[in-house]
PDB file of N, CA, C and O in Angstrom:
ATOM      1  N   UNK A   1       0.844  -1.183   0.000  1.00  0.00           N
ATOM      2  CA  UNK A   1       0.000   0.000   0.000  1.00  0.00           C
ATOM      3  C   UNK A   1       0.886   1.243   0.000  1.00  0.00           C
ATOM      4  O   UNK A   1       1.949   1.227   0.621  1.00  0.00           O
ATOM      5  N   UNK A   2       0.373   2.612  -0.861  1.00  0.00           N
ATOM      6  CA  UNK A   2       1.243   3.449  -0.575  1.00  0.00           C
ATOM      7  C   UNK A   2       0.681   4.377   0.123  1.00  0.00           C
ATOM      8  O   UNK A   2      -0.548   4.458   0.128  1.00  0.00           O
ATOM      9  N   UNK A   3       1.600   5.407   0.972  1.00  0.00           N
ATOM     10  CA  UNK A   3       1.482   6.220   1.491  1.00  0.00           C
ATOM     11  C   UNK A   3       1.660   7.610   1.239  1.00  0.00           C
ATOM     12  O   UNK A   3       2.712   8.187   0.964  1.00  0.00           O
ATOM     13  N   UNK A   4       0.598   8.052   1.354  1.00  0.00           N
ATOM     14  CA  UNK A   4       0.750   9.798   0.311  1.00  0.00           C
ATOM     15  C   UNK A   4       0.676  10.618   0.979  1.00  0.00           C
ATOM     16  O   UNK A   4       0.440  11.697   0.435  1.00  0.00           O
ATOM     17  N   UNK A   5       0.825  10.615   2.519  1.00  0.00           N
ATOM     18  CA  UNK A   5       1.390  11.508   3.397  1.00  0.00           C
ATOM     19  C   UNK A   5       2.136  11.057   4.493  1.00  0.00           C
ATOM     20  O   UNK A   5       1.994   9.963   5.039  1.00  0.00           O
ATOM     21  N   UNK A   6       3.080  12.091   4.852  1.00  0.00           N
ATOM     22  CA  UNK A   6       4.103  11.784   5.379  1.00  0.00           C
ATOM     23  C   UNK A   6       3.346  12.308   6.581  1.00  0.00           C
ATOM     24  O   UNK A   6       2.674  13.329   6.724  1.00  0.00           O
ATOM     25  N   UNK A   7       3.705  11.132   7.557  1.00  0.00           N
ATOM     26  CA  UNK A   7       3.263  11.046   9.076  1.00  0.00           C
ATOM     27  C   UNK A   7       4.045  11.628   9.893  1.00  0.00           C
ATOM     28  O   UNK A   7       3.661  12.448  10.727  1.00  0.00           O
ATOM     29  N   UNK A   8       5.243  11.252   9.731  1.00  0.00           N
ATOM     30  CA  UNK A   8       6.836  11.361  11.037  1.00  0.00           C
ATOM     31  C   UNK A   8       6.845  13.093  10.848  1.00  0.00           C
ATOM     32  O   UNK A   8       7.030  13.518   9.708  1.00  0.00           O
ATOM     33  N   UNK A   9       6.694  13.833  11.698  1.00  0.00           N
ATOM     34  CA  UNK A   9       7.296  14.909  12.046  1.00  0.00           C
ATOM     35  C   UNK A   9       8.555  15.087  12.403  1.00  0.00           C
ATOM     36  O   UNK A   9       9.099  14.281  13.158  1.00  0.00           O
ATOM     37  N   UNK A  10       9.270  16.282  11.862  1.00  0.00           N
ATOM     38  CA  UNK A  10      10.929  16.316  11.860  1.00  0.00           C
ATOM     39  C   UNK A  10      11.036  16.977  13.404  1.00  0.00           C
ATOM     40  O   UNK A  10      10.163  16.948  14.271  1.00  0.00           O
ATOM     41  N   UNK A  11      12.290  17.543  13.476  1.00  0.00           N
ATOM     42  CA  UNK A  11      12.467  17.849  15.136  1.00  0.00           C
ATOM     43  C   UNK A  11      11.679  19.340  15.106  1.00  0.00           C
ATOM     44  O   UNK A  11      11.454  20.068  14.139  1.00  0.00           O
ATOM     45  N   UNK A  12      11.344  19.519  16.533  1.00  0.00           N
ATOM     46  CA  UNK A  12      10.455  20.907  16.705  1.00  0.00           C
ATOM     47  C   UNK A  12      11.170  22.366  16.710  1.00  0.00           C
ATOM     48  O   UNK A  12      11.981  22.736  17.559  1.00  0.00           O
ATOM     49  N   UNK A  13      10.778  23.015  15.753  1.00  0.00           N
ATOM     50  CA  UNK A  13      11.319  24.191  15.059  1.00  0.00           C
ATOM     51  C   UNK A  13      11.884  25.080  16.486  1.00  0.00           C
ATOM     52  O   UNK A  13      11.328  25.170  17.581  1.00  0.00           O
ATOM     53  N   UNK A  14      13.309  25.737  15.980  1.00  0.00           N
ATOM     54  CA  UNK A  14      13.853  26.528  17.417  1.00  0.00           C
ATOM     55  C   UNK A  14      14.204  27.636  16.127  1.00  0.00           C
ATOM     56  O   UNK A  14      14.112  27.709  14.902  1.00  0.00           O
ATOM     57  N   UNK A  15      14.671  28.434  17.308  1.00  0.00           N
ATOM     58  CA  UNK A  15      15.532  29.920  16.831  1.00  0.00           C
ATOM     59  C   UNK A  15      16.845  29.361  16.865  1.00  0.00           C
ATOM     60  O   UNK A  15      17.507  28.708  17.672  1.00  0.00           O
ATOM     61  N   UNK A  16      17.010  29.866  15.644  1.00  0.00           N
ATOM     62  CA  UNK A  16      18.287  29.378  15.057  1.00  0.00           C
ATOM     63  C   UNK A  16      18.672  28.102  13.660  1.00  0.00           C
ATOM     64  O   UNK A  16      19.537  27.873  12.814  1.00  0.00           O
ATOM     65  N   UNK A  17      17.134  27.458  14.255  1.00  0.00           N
ATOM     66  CA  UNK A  17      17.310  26.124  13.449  1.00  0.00           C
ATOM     67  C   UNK A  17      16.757  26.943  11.618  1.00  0.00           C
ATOM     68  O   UNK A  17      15.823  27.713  11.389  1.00  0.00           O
ATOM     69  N   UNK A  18      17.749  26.374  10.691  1.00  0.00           N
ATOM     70  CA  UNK A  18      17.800  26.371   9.377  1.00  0.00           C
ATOM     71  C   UNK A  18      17.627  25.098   8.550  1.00  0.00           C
ATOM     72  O   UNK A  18      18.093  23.959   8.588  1.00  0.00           O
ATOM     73  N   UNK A  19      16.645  25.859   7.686  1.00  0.00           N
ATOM     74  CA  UNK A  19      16.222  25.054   6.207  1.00  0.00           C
ATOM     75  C   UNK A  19      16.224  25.309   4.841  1.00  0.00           C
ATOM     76  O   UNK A  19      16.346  26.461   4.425  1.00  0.00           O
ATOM     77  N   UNK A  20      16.118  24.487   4.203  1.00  0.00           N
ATOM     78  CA  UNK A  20      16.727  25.162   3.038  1.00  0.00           C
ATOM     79  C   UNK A  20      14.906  24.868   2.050  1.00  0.00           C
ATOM     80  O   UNK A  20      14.242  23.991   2.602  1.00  0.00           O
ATOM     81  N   UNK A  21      14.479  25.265   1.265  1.00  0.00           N
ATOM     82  CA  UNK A  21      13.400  25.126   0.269  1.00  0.00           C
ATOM     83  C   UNK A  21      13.678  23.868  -0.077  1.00  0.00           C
ATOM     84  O   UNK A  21      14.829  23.446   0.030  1.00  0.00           O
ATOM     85  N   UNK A  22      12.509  22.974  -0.610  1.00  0.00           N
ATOM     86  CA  UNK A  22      12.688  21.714  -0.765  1.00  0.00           C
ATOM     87  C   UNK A  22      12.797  21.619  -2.436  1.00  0.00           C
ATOM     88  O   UNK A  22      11.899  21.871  -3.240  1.00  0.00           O
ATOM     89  N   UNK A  23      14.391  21.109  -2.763  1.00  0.00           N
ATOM     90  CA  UNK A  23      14.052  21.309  -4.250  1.00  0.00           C
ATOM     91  C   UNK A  23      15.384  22.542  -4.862  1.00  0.00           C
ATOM     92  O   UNK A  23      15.854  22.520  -5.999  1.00  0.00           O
ATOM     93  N   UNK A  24      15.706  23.369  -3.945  1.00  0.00           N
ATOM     94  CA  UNK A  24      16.519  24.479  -3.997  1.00  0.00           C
ATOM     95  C   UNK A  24      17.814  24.659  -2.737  1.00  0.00           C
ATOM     96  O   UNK A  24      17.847  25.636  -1.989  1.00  0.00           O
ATOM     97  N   UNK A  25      18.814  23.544  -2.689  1.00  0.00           N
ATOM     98  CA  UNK A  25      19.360  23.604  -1.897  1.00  0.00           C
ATOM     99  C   UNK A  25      19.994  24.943  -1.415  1.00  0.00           C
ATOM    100  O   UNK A  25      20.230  25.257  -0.248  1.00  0.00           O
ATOM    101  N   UNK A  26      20.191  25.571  -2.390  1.00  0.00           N
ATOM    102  CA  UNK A  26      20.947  26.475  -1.874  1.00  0.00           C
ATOM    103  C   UNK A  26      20.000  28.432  -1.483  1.00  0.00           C
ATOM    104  O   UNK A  26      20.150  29.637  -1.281  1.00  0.00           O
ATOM    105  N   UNK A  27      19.245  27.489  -1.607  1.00  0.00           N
ATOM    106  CA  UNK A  27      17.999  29.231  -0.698  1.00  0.00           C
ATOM    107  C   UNK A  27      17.863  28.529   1.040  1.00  0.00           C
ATOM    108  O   UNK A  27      16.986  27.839   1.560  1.00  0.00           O
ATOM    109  N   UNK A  28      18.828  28.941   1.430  1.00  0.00           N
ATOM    110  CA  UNK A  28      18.943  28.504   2.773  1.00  0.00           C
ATOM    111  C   UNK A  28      17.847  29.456   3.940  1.00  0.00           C
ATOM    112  O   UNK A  28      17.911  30.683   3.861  1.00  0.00           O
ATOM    113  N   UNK A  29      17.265  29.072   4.568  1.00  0.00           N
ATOM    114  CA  UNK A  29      16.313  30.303   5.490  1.00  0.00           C
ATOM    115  C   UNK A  29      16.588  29.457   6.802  1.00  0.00           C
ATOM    116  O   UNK A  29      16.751  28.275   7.107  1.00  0.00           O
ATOM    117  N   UNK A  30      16.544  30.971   7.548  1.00  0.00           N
ATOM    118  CA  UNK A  30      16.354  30.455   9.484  1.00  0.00           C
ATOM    119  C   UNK A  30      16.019  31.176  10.204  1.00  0.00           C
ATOM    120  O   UNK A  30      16.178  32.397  10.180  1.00  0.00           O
ATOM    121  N   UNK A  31      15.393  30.411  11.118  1.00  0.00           N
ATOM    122  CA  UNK A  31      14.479  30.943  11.990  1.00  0.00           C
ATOM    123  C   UNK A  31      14.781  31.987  12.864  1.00  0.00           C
ATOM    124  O   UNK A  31      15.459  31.570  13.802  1.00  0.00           O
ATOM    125  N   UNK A  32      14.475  33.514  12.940  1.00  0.00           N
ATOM    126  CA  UNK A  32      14.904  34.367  13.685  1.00  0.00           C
ATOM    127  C   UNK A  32      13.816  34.554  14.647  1.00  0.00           C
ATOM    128  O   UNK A  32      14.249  34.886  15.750  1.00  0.00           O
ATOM    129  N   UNK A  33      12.182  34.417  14.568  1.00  0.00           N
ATOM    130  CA  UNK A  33      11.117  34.399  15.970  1.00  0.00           C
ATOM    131  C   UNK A  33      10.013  33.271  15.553  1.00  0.00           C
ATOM    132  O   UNK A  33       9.438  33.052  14.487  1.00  0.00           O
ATOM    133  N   UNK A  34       9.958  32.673  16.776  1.00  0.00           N
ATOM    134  CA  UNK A  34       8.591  31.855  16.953  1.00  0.00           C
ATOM    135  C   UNK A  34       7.470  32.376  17.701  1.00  0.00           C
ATOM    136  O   UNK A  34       7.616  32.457  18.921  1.00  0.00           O
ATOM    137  N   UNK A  35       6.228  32.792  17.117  1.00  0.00           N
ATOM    138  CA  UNK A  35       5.110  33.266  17.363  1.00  0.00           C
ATOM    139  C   UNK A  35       3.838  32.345  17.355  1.00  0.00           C
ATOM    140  O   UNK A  35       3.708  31.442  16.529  1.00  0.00           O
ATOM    141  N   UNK A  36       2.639  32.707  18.600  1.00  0.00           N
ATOM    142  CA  UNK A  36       1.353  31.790  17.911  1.00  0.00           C
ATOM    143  C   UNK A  36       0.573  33.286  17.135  1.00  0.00           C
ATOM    144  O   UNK A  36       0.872  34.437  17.456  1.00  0.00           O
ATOM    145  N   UNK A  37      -0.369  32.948  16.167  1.00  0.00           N
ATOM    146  CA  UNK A  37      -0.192  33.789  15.749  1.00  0.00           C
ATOM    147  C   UNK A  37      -1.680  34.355  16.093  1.00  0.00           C
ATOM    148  O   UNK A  37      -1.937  33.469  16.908  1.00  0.00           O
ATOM    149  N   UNK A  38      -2.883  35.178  16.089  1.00  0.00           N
ATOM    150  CA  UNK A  38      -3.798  35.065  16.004  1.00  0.00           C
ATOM    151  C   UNK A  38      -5.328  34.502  16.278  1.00  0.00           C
ATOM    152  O   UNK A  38      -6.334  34.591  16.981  1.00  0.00           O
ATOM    153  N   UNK A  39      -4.737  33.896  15.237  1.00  0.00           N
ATOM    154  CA  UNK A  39      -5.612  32.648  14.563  1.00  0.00           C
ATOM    155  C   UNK A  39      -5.384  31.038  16.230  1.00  0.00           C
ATOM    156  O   UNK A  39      -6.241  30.244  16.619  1.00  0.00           O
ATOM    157  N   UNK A  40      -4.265  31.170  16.602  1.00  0.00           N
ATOM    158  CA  UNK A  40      -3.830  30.301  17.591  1.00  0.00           C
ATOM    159  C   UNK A  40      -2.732  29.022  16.881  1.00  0.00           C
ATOM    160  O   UNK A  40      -2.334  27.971  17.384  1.00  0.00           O
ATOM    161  N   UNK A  41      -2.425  29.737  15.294  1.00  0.00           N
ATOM    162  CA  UNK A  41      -1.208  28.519  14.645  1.00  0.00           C
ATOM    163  C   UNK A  41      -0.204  28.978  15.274  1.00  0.00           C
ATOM    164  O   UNK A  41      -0.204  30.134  15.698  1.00  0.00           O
ATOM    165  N   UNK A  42       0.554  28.363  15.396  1.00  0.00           N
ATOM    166  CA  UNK A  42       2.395  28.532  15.852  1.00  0.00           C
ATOM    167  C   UNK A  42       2.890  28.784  14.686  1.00  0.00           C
ATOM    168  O   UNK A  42       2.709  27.853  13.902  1.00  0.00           O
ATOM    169  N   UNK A  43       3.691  30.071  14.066  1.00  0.00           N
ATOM    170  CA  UNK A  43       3.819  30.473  13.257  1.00  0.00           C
ATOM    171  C   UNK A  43       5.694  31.118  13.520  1.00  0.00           C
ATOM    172  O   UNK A  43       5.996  31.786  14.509  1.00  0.00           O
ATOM    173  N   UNK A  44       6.591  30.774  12.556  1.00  0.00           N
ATOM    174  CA  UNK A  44       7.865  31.421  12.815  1.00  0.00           C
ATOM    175  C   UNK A  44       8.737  32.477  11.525  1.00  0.00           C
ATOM    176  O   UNK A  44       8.525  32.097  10.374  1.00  0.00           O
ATOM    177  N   UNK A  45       9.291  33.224  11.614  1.00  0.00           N
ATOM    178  CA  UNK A  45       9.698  34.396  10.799  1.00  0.00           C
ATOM    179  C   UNK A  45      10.843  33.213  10.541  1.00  0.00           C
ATOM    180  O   UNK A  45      11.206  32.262  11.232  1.00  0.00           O
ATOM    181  N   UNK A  46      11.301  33.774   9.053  1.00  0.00           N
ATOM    182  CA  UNK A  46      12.486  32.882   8.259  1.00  0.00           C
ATOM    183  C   UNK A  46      12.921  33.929   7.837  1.00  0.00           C
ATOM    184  O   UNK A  46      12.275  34.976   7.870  1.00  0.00           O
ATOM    185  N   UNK A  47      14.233  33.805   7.314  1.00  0.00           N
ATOM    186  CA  UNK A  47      15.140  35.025   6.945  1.00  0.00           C
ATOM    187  C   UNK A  47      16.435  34.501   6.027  1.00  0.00           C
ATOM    188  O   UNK A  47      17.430  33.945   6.492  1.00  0.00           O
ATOM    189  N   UNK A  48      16.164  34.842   4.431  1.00  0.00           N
ATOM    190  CA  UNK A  48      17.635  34.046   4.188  1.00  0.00           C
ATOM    191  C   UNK A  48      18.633  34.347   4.487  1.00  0.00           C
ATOM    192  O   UNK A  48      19.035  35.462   4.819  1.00  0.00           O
ATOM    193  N   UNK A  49      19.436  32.903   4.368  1.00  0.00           N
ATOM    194  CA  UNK A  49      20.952  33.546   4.978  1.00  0.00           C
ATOM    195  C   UNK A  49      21.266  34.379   4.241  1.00  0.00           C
ATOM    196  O   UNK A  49      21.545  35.432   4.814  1.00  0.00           O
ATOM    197  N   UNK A  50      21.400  34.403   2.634  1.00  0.00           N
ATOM    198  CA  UNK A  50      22.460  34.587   1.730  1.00  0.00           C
ATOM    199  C   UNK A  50      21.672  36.182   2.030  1.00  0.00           C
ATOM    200  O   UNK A  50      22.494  37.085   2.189  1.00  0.00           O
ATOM    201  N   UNK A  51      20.401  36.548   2.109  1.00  0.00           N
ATOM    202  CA  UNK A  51      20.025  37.943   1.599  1.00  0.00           C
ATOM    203  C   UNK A  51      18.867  38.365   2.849  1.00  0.00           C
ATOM    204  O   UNK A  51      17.662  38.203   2.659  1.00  0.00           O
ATOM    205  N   UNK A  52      19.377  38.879   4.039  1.00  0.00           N
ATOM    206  CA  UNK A  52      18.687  39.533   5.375  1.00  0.00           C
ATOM    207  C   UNK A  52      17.388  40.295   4.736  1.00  0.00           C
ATOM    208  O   UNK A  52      16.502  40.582   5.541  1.00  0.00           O
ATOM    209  N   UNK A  53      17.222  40.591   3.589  1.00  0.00           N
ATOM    210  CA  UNK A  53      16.349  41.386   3.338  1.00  0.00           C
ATOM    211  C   UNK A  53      15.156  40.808   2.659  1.00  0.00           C
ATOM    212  O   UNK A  53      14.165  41.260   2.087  1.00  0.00           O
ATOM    213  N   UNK A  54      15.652  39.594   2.952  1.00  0.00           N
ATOM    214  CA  UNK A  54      13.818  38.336   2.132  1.00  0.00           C
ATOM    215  C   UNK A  54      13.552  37.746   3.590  1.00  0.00           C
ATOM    216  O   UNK A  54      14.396  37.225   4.320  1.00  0.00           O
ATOM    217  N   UNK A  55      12.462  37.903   3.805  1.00  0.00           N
ATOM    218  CA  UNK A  55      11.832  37.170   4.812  1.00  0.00           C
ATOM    219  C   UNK A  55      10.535  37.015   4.555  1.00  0.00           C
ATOM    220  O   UNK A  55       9.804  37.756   3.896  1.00  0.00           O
ATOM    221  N   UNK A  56      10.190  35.673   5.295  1.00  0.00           N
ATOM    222  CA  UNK A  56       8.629  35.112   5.344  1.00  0.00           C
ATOM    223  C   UNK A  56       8.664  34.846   6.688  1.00  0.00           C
ATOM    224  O   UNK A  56       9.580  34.628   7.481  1.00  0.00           O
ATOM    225  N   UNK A  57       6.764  34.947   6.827  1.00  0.00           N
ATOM    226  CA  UNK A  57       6.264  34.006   7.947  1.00  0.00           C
ATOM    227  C   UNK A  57       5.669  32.676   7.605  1.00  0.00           C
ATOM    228  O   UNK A  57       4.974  32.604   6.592  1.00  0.00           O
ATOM    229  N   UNK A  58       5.893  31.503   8.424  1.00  0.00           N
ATOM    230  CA  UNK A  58       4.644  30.464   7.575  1.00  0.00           C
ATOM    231  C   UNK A  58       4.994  29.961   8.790  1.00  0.00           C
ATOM    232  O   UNK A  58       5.826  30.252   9.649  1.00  0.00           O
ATOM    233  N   UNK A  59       3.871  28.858   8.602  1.00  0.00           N
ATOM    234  CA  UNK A  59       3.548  28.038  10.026  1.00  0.00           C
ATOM    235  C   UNK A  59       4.332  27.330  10.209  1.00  0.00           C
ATOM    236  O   UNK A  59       4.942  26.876   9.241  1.00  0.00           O
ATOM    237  N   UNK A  60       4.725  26.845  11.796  1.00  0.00           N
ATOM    238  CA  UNK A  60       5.545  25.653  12.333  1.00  0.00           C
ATOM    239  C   UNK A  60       5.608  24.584  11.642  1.00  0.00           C
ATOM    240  O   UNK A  60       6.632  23.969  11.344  1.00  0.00           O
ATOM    241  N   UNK A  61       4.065  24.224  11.253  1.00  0.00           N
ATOM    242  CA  UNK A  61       3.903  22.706  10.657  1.00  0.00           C
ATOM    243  C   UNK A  61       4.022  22.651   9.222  1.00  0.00           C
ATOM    244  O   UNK A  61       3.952  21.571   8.634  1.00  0.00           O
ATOM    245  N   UNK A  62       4.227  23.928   8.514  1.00  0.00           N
ATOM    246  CA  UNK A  62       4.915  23.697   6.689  1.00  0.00           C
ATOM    247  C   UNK A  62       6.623  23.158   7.254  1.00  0.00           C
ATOM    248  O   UNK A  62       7.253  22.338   6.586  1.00  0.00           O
ATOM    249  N   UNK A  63       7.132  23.704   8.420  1.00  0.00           N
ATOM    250  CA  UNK A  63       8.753  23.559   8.469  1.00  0.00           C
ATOM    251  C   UNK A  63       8.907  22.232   9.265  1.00  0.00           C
ATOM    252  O   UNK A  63      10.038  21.744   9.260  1.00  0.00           O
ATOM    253  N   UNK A  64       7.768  21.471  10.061  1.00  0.00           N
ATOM    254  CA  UNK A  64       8.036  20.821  10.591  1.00  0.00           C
ATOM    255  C   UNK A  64       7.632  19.005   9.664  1.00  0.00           C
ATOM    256  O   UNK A  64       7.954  17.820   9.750  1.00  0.00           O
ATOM    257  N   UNK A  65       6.720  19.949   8.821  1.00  0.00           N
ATOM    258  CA  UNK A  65       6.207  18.333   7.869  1.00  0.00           C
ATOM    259  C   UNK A  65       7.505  18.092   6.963  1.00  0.00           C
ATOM    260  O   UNK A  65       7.464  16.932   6.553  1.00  0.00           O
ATOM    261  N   UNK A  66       8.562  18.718   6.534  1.00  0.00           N
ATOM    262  CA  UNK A  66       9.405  18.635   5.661  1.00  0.00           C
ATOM    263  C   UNK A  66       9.076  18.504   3.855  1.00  0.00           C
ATOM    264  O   UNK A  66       9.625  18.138   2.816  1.00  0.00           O
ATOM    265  N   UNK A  67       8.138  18.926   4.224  1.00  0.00           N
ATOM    266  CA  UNK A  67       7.366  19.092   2.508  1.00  0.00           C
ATOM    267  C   UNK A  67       8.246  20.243   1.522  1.00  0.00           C
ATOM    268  O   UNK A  67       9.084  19.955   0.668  1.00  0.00           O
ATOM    269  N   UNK A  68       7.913  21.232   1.808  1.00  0.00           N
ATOM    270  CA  UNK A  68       7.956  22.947   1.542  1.00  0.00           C
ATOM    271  C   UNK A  68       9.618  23.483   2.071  1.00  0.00           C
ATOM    272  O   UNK A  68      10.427  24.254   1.555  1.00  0.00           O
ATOM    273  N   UNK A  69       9.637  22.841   3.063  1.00  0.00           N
ATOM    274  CA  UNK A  69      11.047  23.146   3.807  1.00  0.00           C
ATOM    275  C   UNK A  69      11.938  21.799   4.467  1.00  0.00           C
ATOM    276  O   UNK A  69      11.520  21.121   5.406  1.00  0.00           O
ATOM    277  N   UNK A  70      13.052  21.610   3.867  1.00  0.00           N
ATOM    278  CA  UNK A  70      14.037  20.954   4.222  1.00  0.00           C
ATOM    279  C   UNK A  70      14.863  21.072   5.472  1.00  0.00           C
ATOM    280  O   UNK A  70      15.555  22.087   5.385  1.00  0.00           O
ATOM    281  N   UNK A  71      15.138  20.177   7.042  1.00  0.00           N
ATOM    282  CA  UNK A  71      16.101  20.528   7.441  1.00  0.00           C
ATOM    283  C   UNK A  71      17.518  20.652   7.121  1.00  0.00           C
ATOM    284  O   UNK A  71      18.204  19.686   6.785  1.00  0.00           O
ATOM    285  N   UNK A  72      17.978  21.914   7.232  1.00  0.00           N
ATOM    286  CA  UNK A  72      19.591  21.888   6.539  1.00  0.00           C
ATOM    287  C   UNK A  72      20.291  21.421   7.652  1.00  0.00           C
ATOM    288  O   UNK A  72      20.174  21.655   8.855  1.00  0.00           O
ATOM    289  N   UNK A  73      21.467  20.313   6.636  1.00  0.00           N
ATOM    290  CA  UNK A  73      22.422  19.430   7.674  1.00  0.00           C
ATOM    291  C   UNK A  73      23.312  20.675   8.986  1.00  0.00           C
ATOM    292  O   UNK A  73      23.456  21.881   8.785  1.00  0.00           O
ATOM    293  N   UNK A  74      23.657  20.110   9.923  1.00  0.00           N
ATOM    294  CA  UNK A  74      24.345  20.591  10.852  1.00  0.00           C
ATOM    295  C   UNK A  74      25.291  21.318  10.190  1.00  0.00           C
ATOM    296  O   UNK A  74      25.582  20.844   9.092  1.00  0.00           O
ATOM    297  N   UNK A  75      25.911  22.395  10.526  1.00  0.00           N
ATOM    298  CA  UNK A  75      27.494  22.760  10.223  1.00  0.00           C
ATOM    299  C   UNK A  75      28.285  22.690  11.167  1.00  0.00           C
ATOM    300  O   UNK A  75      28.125  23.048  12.334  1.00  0.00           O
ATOM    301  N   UNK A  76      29.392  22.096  10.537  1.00  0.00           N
ATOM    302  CA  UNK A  76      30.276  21.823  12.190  1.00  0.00           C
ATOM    303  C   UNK A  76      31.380  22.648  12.411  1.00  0.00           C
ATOM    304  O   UNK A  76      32.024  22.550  13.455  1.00  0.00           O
TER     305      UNK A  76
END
């Protein structure tokens, strides 16, 4: 049987933690605030690395399903 959604949730979004667009390794974004928003979603500001001056908001759970947003590997 297949499965056409992904169940496993990735680790829970922090300040600091970075992802990259799924599909576009190198548009790297990270998390500078976690907010609920309104509405009562948990919602966090992204900011690319390469360019401080693009930012989005989108919900915890687009960054946490790994659909839309990739976790980027550790840097050591």
């Amino acid at each position: 049987m297949f499965k056409l959604f992904k169940s496993q949730k990735h680790a829970t979004v922090a300040v600091g933690s970075r992802y990259y667009t799924a599909g576009l390794p190198y548009m790297v974004w990270e998390v500078v605030n976690l907010f609920d928003g309104i509405d009562g979603t948990p919602y966090a500001h992204i900011v690319a690395v390469n360019d401080q001056t693009r930012r989005k908001t989108v919900a915890q759970s687009s960054l946490e399903s790994g659909n839309q947003y990739v976790p980027a590997p550790n840097e050591a």
